[in-house]
N, C-alpha and C positions, 0 to 999 in steps of 0.2 A: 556917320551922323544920320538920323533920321529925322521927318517931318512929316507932319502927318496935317495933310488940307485941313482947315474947322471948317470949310464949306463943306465938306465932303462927309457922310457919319460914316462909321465901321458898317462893316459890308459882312455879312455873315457866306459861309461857303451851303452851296447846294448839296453838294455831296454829305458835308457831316452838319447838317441843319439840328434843330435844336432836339426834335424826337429819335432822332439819331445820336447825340450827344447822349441826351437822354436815356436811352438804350444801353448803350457803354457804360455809364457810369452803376446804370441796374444791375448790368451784368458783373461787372467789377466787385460791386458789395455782396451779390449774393452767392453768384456762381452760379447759377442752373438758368436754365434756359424761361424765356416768356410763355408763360399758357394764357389763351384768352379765347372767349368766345364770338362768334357772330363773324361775317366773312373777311374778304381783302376792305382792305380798305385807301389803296393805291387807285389813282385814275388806271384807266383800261377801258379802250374800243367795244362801245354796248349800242344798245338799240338805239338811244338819242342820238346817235349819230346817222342813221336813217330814216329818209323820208318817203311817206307814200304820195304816190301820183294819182290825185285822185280824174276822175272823167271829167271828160269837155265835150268836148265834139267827136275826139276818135275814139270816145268810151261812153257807155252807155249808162249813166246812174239808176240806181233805183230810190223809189220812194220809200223815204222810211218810214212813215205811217200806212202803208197801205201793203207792200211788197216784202216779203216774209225773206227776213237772211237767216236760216238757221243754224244753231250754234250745237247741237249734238253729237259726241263723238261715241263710238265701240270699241275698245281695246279687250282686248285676246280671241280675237277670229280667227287669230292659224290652225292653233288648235283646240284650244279649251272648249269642252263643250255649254259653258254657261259664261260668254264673253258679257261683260258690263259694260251699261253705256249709262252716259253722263250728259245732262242736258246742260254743260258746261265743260270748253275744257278746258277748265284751271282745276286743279288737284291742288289735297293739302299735299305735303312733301310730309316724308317721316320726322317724327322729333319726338325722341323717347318720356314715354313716364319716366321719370329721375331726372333727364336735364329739363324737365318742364312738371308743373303739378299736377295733380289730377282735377284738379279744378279746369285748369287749360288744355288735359285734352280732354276733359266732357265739352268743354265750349268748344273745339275743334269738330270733334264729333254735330254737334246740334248744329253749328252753322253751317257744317258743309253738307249734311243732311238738307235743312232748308233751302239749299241753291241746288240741289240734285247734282251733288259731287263728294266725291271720296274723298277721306281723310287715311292715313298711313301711323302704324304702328310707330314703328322708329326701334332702336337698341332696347331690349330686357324684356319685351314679351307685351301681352294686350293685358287691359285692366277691364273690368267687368263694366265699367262706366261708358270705357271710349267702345265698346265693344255695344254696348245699349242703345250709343245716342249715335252712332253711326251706321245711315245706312248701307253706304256702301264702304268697308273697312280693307284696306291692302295690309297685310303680315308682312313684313320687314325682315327677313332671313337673313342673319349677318352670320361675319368672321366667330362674333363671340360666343354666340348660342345662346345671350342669357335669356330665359323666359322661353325657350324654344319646345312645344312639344307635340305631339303630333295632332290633339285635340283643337289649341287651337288654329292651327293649319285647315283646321276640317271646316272651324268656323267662321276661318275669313273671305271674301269677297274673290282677291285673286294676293296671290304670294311675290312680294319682291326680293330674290336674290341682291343682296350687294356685296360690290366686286367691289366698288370705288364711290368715293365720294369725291366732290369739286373743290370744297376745301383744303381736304386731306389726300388728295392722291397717295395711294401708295401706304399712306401712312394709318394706325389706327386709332380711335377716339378715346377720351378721357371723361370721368367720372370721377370726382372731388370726395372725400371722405365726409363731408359734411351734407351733399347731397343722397348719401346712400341712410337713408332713413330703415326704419325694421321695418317697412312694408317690400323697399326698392331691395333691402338685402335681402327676403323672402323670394321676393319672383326672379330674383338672380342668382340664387343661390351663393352670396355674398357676404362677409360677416360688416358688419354694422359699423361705419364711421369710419372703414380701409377705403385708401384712395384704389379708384379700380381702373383698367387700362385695357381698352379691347383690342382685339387682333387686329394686325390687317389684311392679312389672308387666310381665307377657309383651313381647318387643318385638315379636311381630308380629300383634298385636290389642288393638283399645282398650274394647271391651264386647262384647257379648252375643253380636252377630250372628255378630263374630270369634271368637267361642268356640266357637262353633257349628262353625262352618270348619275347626277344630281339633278337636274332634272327631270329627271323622266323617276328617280327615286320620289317628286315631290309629286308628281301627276299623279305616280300608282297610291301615293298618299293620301291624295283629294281624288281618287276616282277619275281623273284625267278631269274634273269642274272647271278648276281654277284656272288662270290666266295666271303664267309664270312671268314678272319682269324680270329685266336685268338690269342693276342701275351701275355706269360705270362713272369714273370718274373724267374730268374733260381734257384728259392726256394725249391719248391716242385714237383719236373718236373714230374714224376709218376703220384698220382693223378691229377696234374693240367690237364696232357694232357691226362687223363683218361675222365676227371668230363668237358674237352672243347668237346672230342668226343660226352660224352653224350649228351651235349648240342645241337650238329648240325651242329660242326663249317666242313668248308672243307679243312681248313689247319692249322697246328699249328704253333705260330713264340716261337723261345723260346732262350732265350736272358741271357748271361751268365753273371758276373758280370764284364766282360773286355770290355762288352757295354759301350757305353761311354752318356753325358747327357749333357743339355745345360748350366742345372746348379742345383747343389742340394746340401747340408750339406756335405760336407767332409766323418763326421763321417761316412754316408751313403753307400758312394760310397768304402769307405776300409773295412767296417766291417759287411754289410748286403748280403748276397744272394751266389749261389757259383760257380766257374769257371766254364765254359762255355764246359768244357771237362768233369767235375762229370755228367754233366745237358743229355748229346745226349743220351747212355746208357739208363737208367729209362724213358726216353720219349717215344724211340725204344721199349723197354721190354713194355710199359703201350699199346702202337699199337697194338705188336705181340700181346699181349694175349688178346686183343677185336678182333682179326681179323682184324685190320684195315693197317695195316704198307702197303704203297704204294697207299694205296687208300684213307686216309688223310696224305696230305701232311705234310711235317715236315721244317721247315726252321730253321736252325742256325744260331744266332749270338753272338756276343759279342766278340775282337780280331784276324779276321778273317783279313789278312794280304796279303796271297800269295797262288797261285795257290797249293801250297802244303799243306795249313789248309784247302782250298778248298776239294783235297781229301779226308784228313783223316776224314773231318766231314762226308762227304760223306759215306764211308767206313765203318763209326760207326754205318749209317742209316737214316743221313738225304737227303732228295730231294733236299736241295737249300740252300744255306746260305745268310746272308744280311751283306751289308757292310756298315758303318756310318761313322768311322774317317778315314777311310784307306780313305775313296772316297772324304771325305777333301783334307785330305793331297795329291792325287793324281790331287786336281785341283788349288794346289798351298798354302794351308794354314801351317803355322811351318815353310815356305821357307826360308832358309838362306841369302836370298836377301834383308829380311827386320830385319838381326839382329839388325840393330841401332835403329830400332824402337821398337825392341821386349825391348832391353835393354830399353830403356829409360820409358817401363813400366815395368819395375823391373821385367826381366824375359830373357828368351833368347829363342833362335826359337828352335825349339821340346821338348818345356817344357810348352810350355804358355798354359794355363787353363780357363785362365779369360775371356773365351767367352762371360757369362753372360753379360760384364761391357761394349760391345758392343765399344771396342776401335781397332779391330783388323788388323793391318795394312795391313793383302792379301785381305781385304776387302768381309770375306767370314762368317765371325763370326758377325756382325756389321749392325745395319740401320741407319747410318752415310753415307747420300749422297756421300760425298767427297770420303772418305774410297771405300765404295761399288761401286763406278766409277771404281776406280781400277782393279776388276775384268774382264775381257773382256768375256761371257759367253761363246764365240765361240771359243773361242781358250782352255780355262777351259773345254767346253762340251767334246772336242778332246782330250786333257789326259786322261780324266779319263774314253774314250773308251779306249785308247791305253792301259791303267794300265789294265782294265775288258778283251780286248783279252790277252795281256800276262797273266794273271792268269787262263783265261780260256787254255790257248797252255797248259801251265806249268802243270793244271790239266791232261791234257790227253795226256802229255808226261809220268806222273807218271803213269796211268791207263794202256795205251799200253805196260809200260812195265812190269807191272802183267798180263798182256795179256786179259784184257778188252776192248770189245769193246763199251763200254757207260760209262760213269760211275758212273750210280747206280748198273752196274757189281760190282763195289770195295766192298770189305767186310770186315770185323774182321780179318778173316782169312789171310786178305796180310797187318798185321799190326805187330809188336812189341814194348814194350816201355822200355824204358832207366830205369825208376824209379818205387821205388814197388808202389809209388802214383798213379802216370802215369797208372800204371796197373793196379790196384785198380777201379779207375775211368771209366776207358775205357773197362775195363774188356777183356783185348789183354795181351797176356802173358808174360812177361818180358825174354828181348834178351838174346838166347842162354836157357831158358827153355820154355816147355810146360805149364806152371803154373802164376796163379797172384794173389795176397791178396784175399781171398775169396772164391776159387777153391774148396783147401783141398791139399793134399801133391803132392808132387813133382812130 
């Protein structure tokens, strides 16, 4: 006999909650696995979990109208002999012509031009556009090669190797048959409306040694100019940026799993690689103990939002961080102006994923003429300066008031964290003690 409380309603289980249910039942009707775009979307230990200590009495403030914090970074001094410096250091993060329009990256290009900061090729090669309104442009050297060729290696700023990405550890990206337009199957050498599937690993080297060989192939390419990165994925952030040092590289990009992607398996993107705040720590620590920390550069991404994630990555030890969906949504995409369109593809604006399916109504995600008309680049280039100087103020309004005047000043030391995770991670010692997971006692 059963009895079930009326005071009490049914209780749904945590474990198989309703987009879980949800998920089964998808997979049930269709059989193949979930593709979607943009990152995790699980909670996971980030910068909000971190607070800076600003000055009182045992720390010295500076004036922020009067007392100069400068924000300038130089990445590739090891070796390159034409290292680029940025009077900001937030970077766009790569995101290919194909999974974005050419409208978004000439805006890409002009706004990160106007803050005196680089913008990133990303998967299938440079367009003549992003290549025009960027002045400072990074090459994107992947697994797949599309759009690879020696020309424009020659004409880019500095060349990023990737190894890994944050989303996709390990795994490689996808391209939609509907996003492969007769422009995107030209510079890829691609037939037109094939769904297309990039590697995940280089095919003509299997580790370190062969990276190495590759590099120094890309220098005698560029005249030894270019600044070579390495962007790995946020798996093994220790060795990785151990085994890039050895290799040659002059900066490391290292990509947390709050990266976001154009489009890759579901599974992928919740259950592979790890928060973007475990990853700065062990990159920092694999530097300092080669000798190398400030003299290979270090870039952060993966979630990086507001002039105050800007600090703290900073503060942990990196040079620069990179921005990918933030610098979306800063030039119009998620906007609540086009909710009746988001609805009517079964979604609503700051949720939508479905980049890959190349339907996106801010005309940012999409190589759909009509769509991508929409875009206006110039007015697009112009937010997403405005969005890069307010994160840039917002950073060195945090820095001046630890009393830095740069801030690769920030350190550990002007940080605390909320949670023993937080602490754990970041290795900053949880608010109101000296101490964090790991230490030893109190």
């Amino acid at each position: 006999m059963s009895y079930h409380n009326p005071f009490t309603p049914p209780r749904k289980s945590a474990t198989f909650d309703d987009h879980t249910l949800a998920e089964i039942r998808r997979a049930a009707a269709t059989g193949i696995y979930d593709i979607r775009g943009a990152g995790t979307k699980r909670k996971v230990p980030h910068f909000d979990d971190l607070l800076f200590l600003g000055a009182s009495i045992s720390r010295y403030p500076l004036e922020g109208y009067r007392e100069k914090c400068d924000t300038t970074v130089m990445l590739g001094t090891r070796f390159a002999r034409k290292p680029i410096t940025l009077k900001t250091p937030i970077t766009i993060a790569g995101m290919s012509f194909g999974a974005l329009s050419g409208n978004a990256k000439e805006a890409l290009g002009r706004g990160a031009t106007i803050a005196g900061t680089s913008t990133t090729t990303g998967d299938g090669g440079m367009t003549d556009e992003e290549r025009g309104h960027s002045q400072t442009l990074v090459y994107q050297y992947l697994p797949s090669r599309y759009g690879m060729n020696p020309k424009d290696l020659r004409r880019a700023d500095a060349i990023e190797v990737v190894v890994g990405q944050g989303a996709k550890p390990g795994g490689g990206g996808m391209l939609l048959g509907q996003k492969i337009s007769d422009r995107v199957a030209n510079m890829r050498n691609l037939p037109k409306g094939i769904d297309q599937r990039s590697a995940c690993r280089h095919p003509d080297w299997t580790g370190p040694d062969d990276l190495e060989i590759k590099i120094l192939e890309l220098r005698e390419i560029t005249d030894w100019e270019k600044p070579i990165y390495i962007k790995v994925g946020g798996a093994r952030p220790y060795y990785d940026t151990a085994l890039a040092v050895k290799a040659g590289a002059d900066v490391v990009v290292l990509d947390g799993m709050q990266g976001g992607t154009a489009a890759t398996q579901d599974v992928f993107i919740e259950n592979v690689g790890m928060p973007t705040l475990a990853c700065i720590r062990p990159a920092v620590q694999a530097l300092q103990d080669l000798g190398m920390h400030r003299k290979v550069q270090l870039i952060v991404s993966g979630g990086i939002r507001s002039g105050a994630d800007v600090a703290k990555a900073l503060a942990l030890g990196a040079d620069a961080v990179a921005i990918g969906t933030a610098a979306l949504v800063a030039l119009g995409d998620n906007d609540p102006k086009w909710e009746d369109e988001y609805q009517k593809l079964g979604t609503t604006a700051g949720a939508y994923d479905d980049w890959h399916e190349g339907k996106d109504p801010a005309g940012i995600t999409t190589q759909d003429p009509e769509l991508a008309a929409r875009l206006d680049p110039v007015a697009a280039g112009r937010r997403l300066a405005n969005y890069l100087k307010v994160m840039t103020l917002e950073a060195q309004t945090i820095a001046r008031a630890c009393g830095k005047n740069h801030l690769h000043n920030l350190e550990p030391e002007d940080l605390v964290a909320l949670t023993m995770e937080a602490a754990a991670m970041a290795q900053v010692p949880l608010a109101g003690t000296n101490w964090f997971p790991g230490k030893g006692s109190f």
